[in-house]
PQR file with spaces between the fields and no chain letter, atoms N, CA, C, O and H, PARSE charges and radii, in Angstrom:
ATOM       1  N    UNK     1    -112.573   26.768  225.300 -0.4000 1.5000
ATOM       2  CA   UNK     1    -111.943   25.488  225.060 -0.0000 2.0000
ATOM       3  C    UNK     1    -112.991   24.398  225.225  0.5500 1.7000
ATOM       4  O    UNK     1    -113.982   24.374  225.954 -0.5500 1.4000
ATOM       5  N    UNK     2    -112.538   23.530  224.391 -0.4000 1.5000
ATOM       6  CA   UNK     2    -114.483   22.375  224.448 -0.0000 2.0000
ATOM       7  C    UNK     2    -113.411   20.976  225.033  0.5500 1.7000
ATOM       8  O    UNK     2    -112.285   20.491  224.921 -0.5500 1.4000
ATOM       9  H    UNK     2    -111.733   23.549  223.798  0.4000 1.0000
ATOM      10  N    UNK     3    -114.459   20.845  225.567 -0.4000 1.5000
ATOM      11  CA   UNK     3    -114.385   19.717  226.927 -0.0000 2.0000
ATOM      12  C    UNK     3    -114.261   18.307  225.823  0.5500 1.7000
ATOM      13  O    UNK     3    -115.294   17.695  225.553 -0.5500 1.4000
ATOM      14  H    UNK     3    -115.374   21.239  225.658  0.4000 1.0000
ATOM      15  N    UNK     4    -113.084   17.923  225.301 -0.4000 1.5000
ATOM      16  CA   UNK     4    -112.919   16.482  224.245 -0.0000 2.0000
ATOM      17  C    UNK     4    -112.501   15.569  224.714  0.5500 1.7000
ATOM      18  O    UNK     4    -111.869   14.881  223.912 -0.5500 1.4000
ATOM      19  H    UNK     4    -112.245   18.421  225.520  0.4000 1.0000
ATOM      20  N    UNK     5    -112.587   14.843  226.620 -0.4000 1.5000
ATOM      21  CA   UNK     5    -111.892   14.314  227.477 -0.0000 2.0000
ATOM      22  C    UNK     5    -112.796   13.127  227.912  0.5500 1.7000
ATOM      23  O    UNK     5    -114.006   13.290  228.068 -0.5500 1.4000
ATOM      24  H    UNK     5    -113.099   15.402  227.272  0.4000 1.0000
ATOM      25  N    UNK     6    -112.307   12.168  228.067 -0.4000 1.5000
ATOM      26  CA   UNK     6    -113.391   10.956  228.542 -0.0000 2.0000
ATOM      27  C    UNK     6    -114.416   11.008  227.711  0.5500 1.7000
ATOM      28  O    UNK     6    -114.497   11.635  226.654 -0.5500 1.4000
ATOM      29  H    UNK     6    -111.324   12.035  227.940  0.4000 1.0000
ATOM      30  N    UNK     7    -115.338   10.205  228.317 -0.4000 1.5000
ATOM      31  CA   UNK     7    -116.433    9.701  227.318 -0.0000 2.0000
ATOM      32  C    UNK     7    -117.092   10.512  226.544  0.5500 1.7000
ATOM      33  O    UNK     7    -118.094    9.921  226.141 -0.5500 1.4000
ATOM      34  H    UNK     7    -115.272    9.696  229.175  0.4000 1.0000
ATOM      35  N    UNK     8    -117.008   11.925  225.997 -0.4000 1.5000
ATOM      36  CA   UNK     8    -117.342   12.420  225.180 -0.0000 2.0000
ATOM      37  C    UNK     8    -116.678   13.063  224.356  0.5500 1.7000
ATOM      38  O    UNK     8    -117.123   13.998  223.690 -0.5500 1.4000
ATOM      39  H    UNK     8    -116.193   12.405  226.325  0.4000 1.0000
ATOM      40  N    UNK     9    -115.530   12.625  224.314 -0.4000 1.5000
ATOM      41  CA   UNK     9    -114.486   12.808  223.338 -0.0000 2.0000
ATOM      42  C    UNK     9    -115.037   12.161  221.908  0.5500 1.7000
ATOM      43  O    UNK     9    -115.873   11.280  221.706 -0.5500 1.4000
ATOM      44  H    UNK     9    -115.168   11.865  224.855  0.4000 1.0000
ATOM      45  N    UNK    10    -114.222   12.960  220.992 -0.4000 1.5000
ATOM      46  CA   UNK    10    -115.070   12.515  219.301 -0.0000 2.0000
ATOM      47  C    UNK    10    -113.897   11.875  218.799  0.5500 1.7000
ATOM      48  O    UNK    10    -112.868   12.550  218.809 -0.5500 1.4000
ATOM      49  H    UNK    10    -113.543   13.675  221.156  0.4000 1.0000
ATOM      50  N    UNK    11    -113.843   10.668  218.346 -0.4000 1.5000
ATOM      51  CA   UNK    11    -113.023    9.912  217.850 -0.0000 2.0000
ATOM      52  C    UNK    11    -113.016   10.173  216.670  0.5500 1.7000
ATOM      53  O    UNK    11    -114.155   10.288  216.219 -0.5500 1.4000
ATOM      54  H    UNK    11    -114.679   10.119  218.337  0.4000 1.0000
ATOM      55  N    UNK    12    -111.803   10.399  215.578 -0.4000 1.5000
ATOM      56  CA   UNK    12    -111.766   10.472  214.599 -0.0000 2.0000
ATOM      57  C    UNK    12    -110.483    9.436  213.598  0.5500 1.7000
ATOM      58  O    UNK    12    -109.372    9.180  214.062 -0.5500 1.4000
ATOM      59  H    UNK    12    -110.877   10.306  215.945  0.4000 1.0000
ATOM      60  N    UNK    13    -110.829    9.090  212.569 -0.4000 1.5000
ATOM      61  CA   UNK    13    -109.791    8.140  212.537 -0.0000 2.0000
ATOM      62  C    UNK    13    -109.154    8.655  211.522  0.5500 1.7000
ATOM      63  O    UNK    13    -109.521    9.818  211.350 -0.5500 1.4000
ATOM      64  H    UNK    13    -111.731    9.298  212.192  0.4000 1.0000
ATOM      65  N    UNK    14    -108.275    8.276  210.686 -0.4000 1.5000
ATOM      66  CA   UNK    14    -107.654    8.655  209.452 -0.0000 2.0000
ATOM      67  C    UNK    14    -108.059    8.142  208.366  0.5500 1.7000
ATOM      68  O    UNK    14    -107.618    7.068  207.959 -0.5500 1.4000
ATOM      69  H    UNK    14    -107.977    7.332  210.825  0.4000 1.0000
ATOM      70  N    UNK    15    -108.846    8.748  207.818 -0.4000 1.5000
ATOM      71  CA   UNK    15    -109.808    8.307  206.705 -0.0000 2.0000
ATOM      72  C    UNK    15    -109.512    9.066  205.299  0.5500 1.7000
ATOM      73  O    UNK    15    -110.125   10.125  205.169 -0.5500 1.4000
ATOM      74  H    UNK    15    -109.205    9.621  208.149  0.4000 1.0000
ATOM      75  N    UNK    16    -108.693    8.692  204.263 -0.4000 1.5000
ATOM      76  CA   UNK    16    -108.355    9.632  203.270 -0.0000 2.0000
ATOM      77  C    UNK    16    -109.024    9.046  202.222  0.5500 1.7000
ATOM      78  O    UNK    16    -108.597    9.269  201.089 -0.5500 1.4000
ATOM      79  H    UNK    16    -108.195    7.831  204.369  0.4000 1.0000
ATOM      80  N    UNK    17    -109.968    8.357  202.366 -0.4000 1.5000
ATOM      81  CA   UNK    17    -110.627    8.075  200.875 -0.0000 2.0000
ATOM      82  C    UNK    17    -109.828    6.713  200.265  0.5500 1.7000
ATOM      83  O    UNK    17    -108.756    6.143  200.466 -0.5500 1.4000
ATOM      84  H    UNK    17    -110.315    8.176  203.287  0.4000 1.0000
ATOM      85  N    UNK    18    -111.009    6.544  199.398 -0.4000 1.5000
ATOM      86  CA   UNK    18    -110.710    5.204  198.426 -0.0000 2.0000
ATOM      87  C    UNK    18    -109.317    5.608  197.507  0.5500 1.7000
ATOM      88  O    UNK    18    -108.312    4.901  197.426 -0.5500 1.4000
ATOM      89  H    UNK    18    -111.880    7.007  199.235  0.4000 1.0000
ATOM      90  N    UNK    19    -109.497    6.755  196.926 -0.4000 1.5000
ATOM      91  CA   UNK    19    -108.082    6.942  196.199 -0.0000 2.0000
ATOM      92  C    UNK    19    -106.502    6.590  196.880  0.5500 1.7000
ATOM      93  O    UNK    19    -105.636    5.914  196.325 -0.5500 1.4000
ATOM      94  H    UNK    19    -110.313    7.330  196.992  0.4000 1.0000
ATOM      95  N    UNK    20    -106.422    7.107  197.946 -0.4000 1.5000
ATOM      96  CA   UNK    20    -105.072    6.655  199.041 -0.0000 2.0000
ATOM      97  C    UNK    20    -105.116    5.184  199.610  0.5500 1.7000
ATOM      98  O    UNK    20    -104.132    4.613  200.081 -0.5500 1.4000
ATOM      99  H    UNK    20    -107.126    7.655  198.398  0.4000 1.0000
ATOM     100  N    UNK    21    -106.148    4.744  199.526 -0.4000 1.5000
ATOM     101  CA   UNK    21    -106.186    3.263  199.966 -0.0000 2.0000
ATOM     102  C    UNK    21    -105.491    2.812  199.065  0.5500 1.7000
ATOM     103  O    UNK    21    -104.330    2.410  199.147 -0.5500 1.4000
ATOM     104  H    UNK    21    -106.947    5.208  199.143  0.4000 1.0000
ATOM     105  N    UNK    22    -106.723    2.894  197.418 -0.4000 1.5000
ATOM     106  CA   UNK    22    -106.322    2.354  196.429 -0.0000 2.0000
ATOM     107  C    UNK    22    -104.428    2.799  196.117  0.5500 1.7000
ATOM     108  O    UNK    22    -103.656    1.858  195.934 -0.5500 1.4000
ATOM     109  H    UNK    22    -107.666    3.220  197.351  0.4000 1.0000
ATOM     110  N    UNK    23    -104.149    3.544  196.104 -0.4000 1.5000
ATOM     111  CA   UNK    23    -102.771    3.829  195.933 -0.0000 2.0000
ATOM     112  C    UNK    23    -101.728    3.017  196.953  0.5500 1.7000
ATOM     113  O    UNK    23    -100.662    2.577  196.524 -0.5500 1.4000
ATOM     114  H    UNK    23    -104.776    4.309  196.252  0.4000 1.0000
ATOM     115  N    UNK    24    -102.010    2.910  197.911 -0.4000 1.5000
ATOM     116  CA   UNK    24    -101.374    2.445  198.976 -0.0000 2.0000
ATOM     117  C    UNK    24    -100.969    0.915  198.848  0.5500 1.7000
ATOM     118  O    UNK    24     -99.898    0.433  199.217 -0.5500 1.4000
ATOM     119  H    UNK    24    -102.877    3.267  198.259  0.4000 1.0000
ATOM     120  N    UNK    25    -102.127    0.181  198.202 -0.4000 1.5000
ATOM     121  CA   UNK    25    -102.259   -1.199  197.684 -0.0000 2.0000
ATOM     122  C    UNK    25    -101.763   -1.514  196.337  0.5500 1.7000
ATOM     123  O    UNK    25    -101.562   -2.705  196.100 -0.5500 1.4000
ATOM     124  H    UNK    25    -102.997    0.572  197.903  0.4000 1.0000
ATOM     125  N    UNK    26    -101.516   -0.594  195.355 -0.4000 1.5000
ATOM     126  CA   UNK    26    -101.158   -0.640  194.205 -0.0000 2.0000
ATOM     127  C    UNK    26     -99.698   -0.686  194.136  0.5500 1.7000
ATOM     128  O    UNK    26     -99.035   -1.323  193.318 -0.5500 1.4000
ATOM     129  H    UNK    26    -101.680    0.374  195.548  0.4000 1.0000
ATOM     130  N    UNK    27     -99.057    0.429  195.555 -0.4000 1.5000
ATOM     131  CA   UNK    27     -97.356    0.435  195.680 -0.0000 2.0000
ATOM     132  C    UNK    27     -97.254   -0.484  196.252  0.5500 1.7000
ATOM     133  O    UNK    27     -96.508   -1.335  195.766 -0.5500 1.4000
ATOM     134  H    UNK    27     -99.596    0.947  196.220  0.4000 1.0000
ATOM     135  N    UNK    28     -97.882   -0.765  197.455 -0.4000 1.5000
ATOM     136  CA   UNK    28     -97.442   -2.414  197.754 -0.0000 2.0000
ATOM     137  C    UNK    28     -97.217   -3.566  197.120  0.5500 1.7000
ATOM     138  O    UNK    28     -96.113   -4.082  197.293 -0.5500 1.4000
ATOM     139  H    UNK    28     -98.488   -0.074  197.850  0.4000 1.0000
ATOM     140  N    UNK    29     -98.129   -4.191  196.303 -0.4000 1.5000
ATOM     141  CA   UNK    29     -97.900   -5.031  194.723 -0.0000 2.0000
ATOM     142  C    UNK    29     -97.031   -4.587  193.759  0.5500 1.7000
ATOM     143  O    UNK    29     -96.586   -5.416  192.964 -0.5500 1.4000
ATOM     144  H    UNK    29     -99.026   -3.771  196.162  0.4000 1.0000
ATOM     145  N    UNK    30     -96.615   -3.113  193.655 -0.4000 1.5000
ATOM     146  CA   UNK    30     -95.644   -3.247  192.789 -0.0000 2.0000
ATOM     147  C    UNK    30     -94.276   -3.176  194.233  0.5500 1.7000
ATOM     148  O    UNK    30     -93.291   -2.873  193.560 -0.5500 1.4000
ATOM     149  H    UNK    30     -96.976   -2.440  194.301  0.4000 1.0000
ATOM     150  N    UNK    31     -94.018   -3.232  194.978 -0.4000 1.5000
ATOM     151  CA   UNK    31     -93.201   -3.162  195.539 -0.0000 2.0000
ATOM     152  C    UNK    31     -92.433   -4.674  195.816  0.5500 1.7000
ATOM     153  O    UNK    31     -91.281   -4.982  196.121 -0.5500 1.4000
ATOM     154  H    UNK    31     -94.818   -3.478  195.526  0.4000 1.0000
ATOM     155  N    UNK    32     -93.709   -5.463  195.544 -0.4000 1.5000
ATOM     156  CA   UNK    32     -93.505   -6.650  196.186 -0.0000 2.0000
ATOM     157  C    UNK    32     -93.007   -7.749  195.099  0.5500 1.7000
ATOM     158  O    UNK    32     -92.508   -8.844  195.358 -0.5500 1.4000
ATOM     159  H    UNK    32     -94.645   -5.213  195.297  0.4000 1.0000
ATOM     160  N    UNK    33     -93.319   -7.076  193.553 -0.4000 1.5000
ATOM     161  CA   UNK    33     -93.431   -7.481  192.381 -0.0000 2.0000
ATOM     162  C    UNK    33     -91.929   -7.214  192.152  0.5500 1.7000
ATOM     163  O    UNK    33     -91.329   -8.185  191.691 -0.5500 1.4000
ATOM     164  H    UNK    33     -93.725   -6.186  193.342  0.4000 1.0000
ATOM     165  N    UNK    34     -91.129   -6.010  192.394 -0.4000 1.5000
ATOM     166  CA   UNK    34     -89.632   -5.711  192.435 -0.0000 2.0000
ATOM     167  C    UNK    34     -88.831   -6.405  193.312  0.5500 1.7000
ATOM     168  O    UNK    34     -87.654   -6.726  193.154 -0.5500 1.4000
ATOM     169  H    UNK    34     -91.616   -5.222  192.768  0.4000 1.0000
ATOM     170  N    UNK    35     -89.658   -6.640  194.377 -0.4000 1.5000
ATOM     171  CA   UNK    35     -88.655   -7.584  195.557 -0.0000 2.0000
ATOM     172  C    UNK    35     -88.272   -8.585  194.794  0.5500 1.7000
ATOM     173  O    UNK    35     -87.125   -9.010  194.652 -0.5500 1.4000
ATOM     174  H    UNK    35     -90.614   -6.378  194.506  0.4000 1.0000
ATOM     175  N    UNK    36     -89.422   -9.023  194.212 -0.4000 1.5000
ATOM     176  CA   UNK    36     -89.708  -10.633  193.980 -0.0000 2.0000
ATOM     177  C    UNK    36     -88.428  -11.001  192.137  0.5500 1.7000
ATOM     178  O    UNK    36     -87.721  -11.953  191.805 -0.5500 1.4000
ATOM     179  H    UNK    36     -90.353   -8.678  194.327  0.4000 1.0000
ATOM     180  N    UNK    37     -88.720   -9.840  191.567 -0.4000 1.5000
ATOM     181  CA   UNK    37     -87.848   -9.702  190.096 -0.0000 2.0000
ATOM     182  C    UNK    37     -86.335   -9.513  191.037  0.5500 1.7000
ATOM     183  O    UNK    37     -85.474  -10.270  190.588 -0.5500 1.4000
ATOM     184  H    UNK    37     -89.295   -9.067  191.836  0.4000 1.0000
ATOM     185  N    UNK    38     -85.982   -8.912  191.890 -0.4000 1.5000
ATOM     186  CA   UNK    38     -84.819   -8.943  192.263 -0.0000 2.0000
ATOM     187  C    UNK    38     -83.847  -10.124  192.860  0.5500 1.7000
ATOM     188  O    UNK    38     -82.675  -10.289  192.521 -0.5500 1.4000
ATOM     189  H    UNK    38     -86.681   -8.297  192.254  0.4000 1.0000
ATOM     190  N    UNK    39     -84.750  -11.109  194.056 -0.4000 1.5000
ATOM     191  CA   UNK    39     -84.670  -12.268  194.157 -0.0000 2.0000
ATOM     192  C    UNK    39     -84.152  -13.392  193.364  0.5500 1.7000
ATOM     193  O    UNK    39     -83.232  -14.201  193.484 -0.5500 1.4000
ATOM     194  H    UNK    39     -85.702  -10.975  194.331  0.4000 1.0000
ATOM     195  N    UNK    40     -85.322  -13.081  192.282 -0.4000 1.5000
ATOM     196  CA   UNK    40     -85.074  -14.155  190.972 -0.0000 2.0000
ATOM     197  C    UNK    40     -84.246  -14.299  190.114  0.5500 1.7000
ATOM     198  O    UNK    40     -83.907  -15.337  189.546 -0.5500 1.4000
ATOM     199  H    UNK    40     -86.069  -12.423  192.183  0.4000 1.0000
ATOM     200  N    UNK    41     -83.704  -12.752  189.917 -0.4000 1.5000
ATOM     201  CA   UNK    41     -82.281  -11.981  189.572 -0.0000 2.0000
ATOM     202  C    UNK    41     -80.996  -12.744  189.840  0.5500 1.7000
ATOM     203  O    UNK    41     -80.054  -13.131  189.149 -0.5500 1.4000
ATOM     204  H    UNK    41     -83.979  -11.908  190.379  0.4000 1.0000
ATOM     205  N    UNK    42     -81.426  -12.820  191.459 -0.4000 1.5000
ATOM     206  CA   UNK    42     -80.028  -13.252  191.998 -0.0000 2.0000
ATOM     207  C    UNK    42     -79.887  -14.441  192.302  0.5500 1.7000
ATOM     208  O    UNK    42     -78.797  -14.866  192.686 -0.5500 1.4000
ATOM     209  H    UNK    42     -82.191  -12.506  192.021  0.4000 1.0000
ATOM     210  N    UNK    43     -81.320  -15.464  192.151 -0.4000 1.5000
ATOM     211  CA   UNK    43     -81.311  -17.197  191.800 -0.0000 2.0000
ATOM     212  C    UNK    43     -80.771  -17.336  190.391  0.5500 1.7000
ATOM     213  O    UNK    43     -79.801  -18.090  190.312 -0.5500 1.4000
ATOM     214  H    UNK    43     -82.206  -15.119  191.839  0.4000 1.0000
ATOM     215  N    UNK    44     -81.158  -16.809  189.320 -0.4000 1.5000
ATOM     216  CA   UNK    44     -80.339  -16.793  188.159 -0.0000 2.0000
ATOM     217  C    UNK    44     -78.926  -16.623  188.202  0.5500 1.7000
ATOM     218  O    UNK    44     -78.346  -17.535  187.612 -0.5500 1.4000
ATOM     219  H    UNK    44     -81.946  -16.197  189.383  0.4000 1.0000
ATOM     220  N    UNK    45     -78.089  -15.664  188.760 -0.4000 1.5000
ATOM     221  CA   UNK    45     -76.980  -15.309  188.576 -0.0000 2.0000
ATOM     222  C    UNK    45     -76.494  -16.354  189.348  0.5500 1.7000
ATOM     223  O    UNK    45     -75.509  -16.898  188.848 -0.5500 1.4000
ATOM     224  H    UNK    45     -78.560  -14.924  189.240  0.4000 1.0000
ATOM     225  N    UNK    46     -76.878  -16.819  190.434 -0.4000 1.5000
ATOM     226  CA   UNK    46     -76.095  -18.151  190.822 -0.0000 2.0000
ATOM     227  C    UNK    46     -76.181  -19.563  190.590  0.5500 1.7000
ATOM     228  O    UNK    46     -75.448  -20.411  191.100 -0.5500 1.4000
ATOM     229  H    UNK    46     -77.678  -16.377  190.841  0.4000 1.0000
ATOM     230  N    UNK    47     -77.169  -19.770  189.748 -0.4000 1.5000
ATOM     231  CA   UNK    47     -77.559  -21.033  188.717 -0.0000 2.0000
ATOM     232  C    UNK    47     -76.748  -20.917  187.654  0.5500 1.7000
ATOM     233  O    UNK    47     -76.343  -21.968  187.157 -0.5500 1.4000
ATOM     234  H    UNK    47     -77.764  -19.081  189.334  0.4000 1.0000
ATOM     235  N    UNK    48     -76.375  -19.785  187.135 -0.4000 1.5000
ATOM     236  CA   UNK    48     -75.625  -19.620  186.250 -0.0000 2.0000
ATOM     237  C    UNK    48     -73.964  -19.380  186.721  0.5500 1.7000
ATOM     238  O    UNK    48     -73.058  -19.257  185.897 -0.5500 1.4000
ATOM     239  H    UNK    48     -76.704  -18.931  187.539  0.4000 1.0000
ATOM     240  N    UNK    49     -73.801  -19.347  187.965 -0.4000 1.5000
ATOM     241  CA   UNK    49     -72.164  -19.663  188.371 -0.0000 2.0000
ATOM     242  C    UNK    49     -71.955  -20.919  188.178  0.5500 1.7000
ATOM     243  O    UNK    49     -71.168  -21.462  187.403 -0.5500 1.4000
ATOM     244  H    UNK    49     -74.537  -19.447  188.635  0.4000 1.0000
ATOM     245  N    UNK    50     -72.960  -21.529  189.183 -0.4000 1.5000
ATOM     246  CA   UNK    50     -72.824  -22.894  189.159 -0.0000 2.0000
ATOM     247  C    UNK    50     -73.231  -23.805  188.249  0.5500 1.7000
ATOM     248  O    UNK    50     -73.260  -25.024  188.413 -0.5500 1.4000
ATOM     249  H    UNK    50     -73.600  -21.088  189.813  0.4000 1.0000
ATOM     250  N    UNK    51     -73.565  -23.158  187.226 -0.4000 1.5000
ATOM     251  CA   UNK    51     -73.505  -23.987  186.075 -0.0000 2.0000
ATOM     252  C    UNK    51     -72.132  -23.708  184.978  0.5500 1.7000
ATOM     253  O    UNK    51     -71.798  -24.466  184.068 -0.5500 1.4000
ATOM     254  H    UNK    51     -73.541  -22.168  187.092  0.4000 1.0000
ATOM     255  N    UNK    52     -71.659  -22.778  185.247 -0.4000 1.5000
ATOM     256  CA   UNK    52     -70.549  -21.983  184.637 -0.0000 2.0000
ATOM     257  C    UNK    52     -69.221  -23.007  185.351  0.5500 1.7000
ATOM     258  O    UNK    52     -68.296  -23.355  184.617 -0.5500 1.4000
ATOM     259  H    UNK    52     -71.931  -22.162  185.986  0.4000 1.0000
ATOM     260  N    UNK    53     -69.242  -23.300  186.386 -0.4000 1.5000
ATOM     261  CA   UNK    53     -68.353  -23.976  186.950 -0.0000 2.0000
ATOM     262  C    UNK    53     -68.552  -25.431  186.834  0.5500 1.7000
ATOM     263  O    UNK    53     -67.547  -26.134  186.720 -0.5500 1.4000
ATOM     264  H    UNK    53     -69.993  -23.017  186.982  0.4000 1.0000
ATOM     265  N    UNK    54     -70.073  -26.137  186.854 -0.4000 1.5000
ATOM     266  CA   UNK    54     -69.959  -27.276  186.596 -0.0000 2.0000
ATOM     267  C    UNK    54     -69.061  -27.633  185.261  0.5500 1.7000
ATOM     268  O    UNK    54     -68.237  -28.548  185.247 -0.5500 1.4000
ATOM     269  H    UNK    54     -70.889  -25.567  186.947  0.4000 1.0000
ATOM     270  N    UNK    55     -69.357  -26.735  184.092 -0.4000 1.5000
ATOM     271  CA   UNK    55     -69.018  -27.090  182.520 -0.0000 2.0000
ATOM     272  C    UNK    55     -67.512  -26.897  182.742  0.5500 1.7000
ATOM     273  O    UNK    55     -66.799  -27.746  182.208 -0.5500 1.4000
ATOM     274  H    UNK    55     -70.026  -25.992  184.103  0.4000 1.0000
ATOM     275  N    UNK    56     -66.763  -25.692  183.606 -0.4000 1.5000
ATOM     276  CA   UNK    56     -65.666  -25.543  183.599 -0.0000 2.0000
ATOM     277  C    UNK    56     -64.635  -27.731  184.093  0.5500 1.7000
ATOM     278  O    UNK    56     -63.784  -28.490  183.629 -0.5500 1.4000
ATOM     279  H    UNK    56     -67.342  -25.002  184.040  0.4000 1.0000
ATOM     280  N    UNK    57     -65.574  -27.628  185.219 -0.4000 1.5000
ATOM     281  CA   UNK    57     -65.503  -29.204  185.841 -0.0000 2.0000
ATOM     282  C    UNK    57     -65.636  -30.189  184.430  0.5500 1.7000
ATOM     283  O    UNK    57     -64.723  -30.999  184.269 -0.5500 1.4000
ATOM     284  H    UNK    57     -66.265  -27.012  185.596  0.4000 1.0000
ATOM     285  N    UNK    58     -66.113  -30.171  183.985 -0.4000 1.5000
ATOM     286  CA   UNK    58     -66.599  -30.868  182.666 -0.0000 2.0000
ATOM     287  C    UNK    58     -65.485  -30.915  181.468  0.5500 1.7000
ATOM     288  O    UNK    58     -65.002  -31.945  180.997 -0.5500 1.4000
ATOM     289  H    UNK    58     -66.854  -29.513  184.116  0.4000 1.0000
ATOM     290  N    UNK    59     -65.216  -29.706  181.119 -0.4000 1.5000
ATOM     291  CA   UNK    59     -64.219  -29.597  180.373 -0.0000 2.0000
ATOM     292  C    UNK    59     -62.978  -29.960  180.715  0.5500 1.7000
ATOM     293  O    UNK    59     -62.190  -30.351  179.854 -0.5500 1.4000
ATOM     294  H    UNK    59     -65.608  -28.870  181.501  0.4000 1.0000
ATOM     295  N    UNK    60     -62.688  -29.888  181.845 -0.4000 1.5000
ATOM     296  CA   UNK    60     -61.181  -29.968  182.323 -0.0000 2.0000
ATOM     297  C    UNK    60     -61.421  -31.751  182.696  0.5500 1.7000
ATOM     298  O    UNK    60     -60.471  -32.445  183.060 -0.5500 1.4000
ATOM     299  H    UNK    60     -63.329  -29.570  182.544  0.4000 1.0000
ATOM     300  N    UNK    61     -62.081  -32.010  182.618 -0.4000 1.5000
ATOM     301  CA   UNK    61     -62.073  -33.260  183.390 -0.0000 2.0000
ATOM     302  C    UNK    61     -62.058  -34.542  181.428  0.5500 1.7000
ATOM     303  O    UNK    61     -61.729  -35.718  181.278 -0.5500 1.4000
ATOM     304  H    UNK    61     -62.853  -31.447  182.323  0.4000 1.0000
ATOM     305  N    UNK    62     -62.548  -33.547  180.449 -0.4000 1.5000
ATOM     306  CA   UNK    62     -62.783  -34.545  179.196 -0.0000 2.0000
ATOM     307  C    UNK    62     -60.828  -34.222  178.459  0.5500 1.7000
ATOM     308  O    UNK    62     -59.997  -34.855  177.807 -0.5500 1.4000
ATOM     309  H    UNK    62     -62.815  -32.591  180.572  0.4000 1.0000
ATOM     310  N    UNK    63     -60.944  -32.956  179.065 -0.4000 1.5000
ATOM     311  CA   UNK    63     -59.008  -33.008  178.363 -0.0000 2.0000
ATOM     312  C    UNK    63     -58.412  -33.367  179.215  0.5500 1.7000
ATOM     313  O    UNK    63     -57.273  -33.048  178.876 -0.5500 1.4000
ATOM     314  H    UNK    63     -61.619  -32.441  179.594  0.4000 1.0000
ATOM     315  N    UNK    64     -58.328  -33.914  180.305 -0.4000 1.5000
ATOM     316  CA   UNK    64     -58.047  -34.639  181.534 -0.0000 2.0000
ATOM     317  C    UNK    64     -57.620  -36.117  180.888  0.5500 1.7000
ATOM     318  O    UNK    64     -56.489  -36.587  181.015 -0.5500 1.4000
ATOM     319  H    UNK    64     -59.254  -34.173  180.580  0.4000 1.0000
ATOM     320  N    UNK    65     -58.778  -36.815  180.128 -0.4000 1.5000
ATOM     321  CA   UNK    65     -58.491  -37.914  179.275 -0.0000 2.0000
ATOM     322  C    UNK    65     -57.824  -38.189  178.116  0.5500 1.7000
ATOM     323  O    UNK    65     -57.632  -39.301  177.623 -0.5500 1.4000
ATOM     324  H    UNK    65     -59.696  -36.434  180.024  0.4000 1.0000
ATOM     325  N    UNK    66     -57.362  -36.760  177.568 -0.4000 1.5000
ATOM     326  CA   UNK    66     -56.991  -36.699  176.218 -0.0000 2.0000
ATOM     327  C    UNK    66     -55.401  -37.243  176.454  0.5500 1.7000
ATOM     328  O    UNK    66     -54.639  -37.359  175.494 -0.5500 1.4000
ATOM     329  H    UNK    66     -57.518  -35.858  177.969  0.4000 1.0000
């Protein structure tokens, strides 16, 4: 059994290469790129209630005068 305890212990880190980095950074940007399309998704769909309801306000309010 080899003595890997205190100061002569061999540190090793997790080192998988440029390819897993690079991959790792590529899902992150697209991950962040889907967050971000989903978000915007759902600022649309409620710009578009509330614009759906302003016109409803609008309309009812011009045969309101009729």
């Amino acid at each position: 059994m080899a003595n890997n305890l205190g100061s002569k212990r061999v540190v090793v880190g997790a080192s998988y290469g440029l390819r897993d980095w690079l991959a790792q950074r590529i899902t992150a940007v697209l991950m962040a790129l889907f967050t971000l399309a989903i978000v915007v998704r759902l600022v649309l769909e409620v710009f578009t209630i509330v614009w759906l309801v302003a016109c409803t306000g609008w309309a009812i309010q011009v045969l309101w005068r009729l």
